[in-house]
C-alpha positions in Angstrom: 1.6 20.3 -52.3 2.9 17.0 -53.7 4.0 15.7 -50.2 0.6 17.1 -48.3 -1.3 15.1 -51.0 0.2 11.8 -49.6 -0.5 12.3 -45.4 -2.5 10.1 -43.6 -4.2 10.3 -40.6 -3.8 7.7 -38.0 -5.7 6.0 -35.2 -5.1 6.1 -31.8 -6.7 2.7 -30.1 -9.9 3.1 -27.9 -10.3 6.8 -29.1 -13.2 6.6 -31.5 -16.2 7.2 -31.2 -19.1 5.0 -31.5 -22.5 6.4 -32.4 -25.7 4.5 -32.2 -29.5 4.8 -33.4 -32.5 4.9 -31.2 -33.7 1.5 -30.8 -30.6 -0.2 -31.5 -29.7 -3.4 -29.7 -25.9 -3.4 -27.8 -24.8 -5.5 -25.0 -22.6 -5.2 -22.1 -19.6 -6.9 -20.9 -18.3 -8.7 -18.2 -15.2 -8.2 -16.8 -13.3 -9.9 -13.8 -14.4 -9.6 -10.4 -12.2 -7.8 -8.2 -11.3 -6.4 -5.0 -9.4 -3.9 -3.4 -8.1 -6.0 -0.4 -6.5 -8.4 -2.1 -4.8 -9.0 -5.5 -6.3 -12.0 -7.2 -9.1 -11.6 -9.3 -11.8 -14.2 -10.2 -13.1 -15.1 -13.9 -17.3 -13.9 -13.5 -18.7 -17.0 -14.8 -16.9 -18.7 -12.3 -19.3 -17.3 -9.5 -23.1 -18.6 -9.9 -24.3 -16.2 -12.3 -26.7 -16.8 -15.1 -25.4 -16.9 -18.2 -25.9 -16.0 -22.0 -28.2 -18.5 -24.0 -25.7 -18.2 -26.7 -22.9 -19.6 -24.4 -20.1 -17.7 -22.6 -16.9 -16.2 -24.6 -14.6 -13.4 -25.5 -16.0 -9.9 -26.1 -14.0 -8.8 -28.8 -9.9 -8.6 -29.2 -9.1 -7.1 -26.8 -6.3 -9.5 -24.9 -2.6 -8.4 -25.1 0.5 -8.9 -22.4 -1.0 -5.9 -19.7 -4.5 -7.6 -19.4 -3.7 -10.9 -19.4 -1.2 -10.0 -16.3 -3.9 -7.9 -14.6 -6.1 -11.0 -15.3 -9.0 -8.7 -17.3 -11.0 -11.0 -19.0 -14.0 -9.7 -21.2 -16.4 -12.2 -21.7 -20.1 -11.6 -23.2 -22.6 -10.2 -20.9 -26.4 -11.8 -20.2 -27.6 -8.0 -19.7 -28.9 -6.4 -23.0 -30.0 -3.1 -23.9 -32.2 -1.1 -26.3 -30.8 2.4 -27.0 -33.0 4.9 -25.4 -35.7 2.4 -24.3 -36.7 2.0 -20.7 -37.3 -1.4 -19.5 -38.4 -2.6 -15.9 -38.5 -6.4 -14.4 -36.2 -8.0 -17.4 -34.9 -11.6 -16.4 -31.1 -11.8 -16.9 -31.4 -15.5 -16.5 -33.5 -17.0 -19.9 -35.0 -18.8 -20.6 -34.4 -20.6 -17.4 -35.5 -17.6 -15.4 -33.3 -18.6 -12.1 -29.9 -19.3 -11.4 -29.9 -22.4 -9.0 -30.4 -23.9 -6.8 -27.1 -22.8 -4.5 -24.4 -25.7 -3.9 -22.8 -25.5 -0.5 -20.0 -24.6 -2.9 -21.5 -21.7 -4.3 -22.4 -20.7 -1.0 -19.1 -21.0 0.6 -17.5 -18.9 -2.0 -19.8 -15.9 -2.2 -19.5 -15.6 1.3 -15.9 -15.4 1.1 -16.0 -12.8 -1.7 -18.7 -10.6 -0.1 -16.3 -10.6 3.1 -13.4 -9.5 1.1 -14.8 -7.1 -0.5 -15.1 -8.2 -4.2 -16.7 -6.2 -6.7 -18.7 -6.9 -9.9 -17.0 -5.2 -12.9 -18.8 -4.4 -16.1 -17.9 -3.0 -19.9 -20.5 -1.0 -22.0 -19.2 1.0 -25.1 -15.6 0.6 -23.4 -16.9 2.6 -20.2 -16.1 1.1 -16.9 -19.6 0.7 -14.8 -20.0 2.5 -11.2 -21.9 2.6 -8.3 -21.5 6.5 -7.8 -23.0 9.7 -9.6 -20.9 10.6 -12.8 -22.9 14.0 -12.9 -21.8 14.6 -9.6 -18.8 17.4 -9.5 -18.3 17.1 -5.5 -17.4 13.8 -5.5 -13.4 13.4 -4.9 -13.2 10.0 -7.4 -14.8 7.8 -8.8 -14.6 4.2 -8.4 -15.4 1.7 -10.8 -17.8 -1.5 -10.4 -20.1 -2.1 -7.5 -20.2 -4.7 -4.9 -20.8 -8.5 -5.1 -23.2 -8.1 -1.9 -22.7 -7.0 2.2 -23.3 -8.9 5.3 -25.3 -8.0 7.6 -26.3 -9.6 11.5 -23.7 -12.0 10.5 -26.0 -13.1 7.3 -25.0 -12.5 3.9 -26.9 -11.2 0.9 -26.2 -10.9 -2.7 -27.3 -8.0 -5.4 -29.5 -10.0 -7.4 -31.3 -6.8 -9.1 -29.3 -4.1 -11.2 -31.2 -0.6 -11.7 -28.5 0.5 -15.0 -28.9 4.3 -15.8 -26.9 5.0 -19.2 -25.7 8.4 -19.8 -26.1 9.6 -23.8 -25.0 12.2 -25.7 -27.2 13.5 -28.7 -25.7 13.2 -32.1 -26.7 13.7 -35.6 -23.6 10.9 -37.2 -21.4 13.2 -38.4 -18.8 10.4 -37.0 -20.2 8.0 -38.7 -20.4 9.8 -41.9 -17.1 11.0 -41.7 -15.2 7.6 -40.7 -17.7 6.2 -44.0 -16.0 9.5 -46.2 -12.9 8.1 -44.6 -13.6 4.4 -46.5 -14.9 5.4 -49.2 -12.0 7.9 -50.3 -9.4 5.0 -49.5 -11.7 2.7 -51.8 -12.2 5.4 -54.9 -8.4 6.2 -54.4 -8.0 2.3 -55.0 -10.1 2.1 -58.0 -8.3 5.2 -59.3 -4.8 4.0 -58.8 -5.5 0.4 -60.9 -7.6 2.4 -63.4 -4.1 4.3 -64.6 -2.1 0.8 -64.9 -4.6 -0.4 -66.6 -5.4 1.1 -70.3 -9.1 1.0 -72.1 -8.3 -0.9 -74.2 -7.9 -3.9 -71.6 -10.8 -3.1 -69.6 -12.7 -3.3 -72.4 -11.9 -6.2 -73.6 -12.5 -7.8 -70.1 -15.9 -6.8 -70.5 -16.3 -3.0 -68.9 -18.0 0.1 -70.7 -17.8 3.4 -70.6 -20.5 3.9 -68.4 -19.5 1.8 -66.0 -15.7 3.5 -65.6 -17.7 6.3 -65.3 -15.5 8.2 -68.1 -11.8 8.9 -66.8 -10.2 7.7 -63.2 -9.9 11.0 -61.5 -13.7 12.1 -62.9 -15.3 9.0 -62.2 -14.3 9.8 -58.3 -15.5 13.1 -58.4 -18.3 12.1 -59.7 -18.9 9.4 -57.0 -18.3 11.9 -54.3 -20.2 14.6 -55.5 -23.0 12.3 -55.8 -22.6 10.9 -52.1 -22.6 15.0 -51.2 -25.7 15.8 -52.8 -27.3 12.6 -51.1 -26.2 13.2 -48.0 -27.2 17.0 -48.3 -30.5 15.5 -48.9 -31.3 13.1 -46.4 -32.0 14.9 -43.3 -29.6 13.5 -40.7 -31.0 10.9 -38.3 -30.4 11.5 -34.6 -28.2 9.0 -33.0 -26.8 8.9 -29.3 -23.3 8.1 -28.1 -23.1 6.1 -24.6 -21.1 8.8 -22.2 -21.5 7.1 -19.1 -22.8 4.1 -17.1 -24.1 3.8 -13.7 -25.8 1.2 -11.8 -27.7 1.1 -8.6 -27.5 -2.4 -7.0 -29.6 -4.1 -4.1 -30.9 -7.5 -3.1 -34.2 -8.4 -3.7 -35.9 -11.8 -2.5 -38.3 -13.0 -5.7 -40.2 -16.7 -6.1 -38.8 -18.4 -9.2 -41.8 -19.1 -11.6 -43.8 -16.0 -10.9 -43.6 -12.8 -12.8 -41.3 -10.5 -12.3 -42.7 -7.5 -9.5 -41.4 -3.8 -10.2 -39.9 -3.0 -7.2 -37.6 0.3 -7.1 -34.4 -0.2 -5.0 -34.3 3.0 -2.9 -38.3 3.0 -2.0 -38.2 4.0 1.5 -42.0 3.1 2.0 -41.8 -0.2 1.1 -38.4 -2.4 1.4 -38.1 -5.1 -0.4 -36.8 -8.3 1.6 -33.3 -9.3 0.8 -32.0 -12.5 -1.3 -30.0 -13.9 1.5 -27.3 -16.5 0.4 -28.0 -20.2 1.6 -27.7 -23.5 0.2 -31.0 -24.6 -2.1 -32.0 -20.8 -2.4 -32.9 -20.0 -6.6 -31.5 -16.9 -7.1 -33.4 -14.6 -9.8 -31.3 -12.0 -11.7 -33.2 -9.1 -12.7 -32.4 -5.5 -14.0 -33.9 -2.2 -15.1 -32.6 -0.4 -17.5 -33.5 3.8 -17.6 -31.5 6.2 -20.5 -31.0 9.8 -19.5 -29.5 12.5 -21.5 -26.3 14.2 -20.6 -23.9 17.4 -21.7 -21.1 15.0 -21.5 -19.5 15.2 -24.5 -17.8 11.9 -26.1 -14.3 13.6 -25.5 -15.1 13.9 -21.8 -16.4 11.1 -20.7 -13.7 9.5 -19.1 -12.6 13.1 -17.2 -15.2 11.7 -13.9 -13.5 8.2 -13.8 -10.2 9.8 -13.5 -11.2 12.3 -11.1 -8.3 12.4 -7.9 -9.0 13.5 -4.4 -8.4 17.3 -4.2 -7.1 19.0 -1.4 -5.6 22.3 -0.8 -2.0 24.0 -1.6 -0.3 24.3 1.5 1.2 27.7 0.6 2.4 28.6 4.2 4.3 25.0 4.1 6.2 25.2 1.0 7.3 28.8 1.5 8.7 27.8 5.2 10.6 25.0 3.2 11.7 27.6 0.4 13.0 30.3 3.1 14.9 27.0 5.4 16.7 25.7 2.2 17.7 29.1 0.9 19.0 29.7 5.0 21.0 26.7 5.4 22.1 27.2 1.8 23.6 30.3 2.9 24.8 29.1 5.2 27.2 26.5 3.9 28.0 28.7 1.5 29.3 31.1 4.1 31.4 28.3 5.3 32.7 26.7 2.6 33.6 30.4 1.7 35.5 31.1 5.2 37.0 27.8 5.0 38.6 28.2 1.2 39.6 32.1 1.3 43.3 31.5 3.1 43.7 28.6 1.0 42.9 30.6 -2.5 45.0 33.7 -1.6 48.0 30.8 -0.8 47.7 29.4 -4.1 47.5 32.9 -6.1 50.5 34.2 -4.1 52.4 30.9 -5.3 51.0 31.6 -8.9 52.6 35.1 -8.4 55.4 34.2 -7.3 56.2 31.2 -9.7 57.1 28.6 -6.8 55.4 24.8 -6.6 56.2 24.7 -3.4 52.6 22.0 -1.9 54.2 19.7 0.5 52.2 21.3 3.4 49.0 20.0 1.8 46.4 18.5 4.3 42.8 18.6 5.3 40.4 18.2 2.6 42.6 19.0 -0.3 44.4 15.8 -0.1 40.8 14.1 -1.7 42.0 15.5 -5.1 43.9 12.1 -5.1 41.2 9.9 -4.7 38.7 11.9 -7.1 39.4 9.7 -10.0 40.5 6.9 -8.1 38.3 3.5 -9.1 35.9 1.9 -7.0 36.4 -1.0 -5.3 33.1 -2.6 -6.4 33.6 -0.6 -9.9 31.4 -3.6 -11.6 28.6 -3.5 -9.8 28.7 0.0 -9.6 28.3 0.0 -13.4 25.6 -2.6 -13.4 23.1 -0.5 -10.7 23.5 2.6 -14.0 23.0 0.8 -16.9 19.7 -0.7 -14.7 18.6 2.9 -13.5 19.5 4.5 -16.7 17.1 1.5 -18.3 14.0 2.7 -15.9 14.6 6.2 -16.5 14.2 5.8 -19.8 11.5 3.6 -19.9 9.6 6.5 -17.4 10.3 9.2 -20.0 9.2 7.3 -23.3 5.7 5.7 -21.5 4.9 9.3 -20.4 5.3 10.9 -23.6 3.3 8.0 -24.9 1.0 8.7 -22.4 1.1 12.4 -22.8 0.8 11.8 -27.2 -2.8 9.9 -26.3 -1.4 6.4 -27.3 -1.9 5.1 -23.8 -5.5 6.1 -23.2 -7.2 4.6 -20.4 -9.7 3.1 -22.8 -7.3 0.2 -24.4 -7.5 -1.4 -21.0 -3.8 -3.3 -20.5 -1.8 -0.8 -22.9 0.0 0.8 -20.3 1.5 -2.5 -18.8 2.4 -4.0 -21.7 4.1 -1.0 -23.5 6.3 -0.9 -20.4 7.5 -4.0 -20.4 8.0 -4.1 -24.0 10.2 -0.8 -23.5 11.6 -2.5 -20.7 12.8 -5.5 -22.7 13.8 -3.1 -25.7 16.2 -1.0 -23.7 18.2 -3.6 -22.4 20.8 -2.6 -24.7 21.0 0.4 -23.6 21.4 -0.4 -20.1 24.2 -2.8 -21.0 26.0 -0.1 -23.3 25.9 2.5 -20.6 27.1 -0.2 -18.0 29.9 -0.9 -19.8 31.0 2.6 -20.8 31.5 3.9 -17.4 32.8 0.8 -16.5 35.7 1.4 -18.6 35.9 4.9 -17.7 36.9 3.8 -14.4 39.1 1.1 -15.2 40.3 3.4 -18.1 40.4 0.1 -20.5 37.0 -2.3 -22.1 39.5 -5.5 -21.4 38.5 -8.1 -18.7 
């Protein structure tokens, strides 16, 4: 009882979840574009976007070794949102209300982008965005972010309106009113703790009463939390929403900077809006929509549709034709090996028997005994090639049980490179102890 009263719980990075009210304001992020085709990824304020009237810079802390190698680089978004408010025709370029006009610089490079394939990536509540249907179970995967733009007749256009649709999850803040019990129990244990170093006698004479101690340490915490209880079995809980997926719906449409802002729905077959082609001197209006729709996605599930992998089916017939030719040709050998060894085993017995040492006749493969535990010729670099596969074995074991424990959750976005090259580094000594042991297991001595 004494040591249960002194366990902690712990925190696993990325894995707690955030719980919002209706009508609360929360922003996205914008992450590095990036493409598929090729391996270098471009900073997004480096392309001609609009950006935040507050001025572009880091979204939180979340830089370590993996992202920074990746090149992930969260930076404030200019696209803000209202939890469970629609809104249609917002400007994602104030107060200017354009982005422009296009250099023959900005032209050039979007071009090249759209041709290879870049996409736009964007961070809300720590959920990657995506062009494709998180609600849909036939889909194979998922992929994240959407395209920069397309060509088309040897013309290129960019996506210049964003139609967001935000997946939620009803809550009533039990989260939140557990990770506040959390705080408050570590701040009344606090108080407790310097209330039994300290006597009356000195509190009082710095100035505190009774009252305010709240009579002894460990009743004046009860007392706190049983007041906090009955308030909180008062108050009827408040519904609040956590943010369980994020889709968007891109397209290009052409709009006249100055004028107000037209609703125009992306997928309207009936009437098409004309495209924001990409040309020098063109002002290019960002716009969005933003829509909220309830899900039965829980909070613990929401990442199980961006980690979807293709299917396919189990190729039974396959792997039992493989099972039934390894067990033949095992049999085989076996049957060999057998034939070949029997006249040589009853030899040795009948020498056993009849106490004679008689092996001068020895040939075939019998004389390889001798060079069994001969050394190598290359016996260093021998050793060298285990203690660096014995390193990268071990560092595969240890970041998949981290992996496996949860502390590598997709979520903390650069963990997974950074805790391997940290093992990497770590378990250099024991790739140089195990090179060195068999090395002088072969020469039989640790000199030289």
């Amino acid at each position: 009882i004494l040591l249960a009263s002194g366990v902690h719980s712990y925190y696993v990075p990325g894995t707690y979840p955030q719980e919002f009210y209706q009508g609360a304001s929360i922003s996205g992020q914008d992450n590095s574009l990036t493409s598929f085709e090729t391996d270098l990824p471009y900073e997004y304020y480096s392309m001609p976007f609009c950006q935040p009237p507050e001025g572009v810079h880091r979204a939180g802390n979340a830089a370590n070794l993996g992202t920074v190698i990746m090149g992930i680089k969260l930076l404030n978004s200019q696209y803000n949102f209202t939890i469970m408010k629609h809104e249609k025709g917002k400007n994602a370029c104030n107060p200017q209300g354009f982005y422009g006009p296009l250099t023959d610089k900005d032209v050039k490079k979007l071009k090249m982008l759209i041709s290879q394939k870049y996409r736009i990536n964007m961070v809300l509540d720590n959920l990657p965005i995506t062009a494709q249907d998180l609600l849909d179970k036939n889909q194979e995967f998922v992929r994240p972010g959407f395209e920069l733009g397309y060509q088309e007749d040897g013309k290129y256009y960019i996506f210049n309106h964003l139609q967001f649709n935000i997946l939620v999850h009803p809550t009533h803040g039990e989260y939140m009113r557990a990770r506040q019990g959390f705080r408050d129990a570590a701040v009344l244990d606090n108080i407790d703790a310097r209330r039994m170093l300290l006597s009356k006698k000195q509190l009082l004479a710095a100035g505190a009463s009774e009252a305010a101690l709240g009579g002894s340490s460990s009743g004046g915490g009860r007392q706190l939390a049983a007041d906090d209880a009955a308030k909180g079995a008062a108050a009827e809980p408040e519904k609040m929403y956590m943010i369980v997926g994020f889709e968007v719906s891109p397209c290009s449409i052409k709009r006249t900077a100055g004028k107000p802002i037209e609703d125009i729905v992306c997928d309207n077959i009936d009437r098409v809006p004309t495209p924001q082609e990409i040309k020098e001197g063109e002002k290019v209006m960002y716009t969005y929509d933003v829509y909220w729709e309830v899900s039965d996605i829980k909070w613990a599930s929401r990442w199980d549709s961006y980690l979807r992998m293709p299917g396919g089916k189990v190729h039974w017939f396959s792997i039992m034709n493989s099972v039934l030719i390894v067990l033949v040709m095992a049999t085989l050998v076996a049957m060999i090996l057998i034939r070949t060894v029997r006249r040589d085993l009853a030899k040795y017995e009948q020498l056993m028997v009849d106490g004679s040492s008689d092996m001068k006749d020895e040939a075939g493969w019998k004389l390889l005994t001798g060079d069994a535990f001969r050394a190598p010729t290359n016996g260093k670099s021998l050793a060298v090639h285990f203690g660096s596969g014995v390193q990268m074995l071990l560092v595969s074991l240890v970041t998949l049980l981290l992996a496996t424990l949860g502390f590598l959750s997709p979520a903390s976005r650069g963990a997974l490179l950074t805790t391997t090259i940290i093992l990497f580094v770590l378990l250099s000594f024991v790739a140089g102890g195990s090179a060195v042991a068999l090395w002088g297991v072969m020469e039989r001595t640790y000199e030289g």
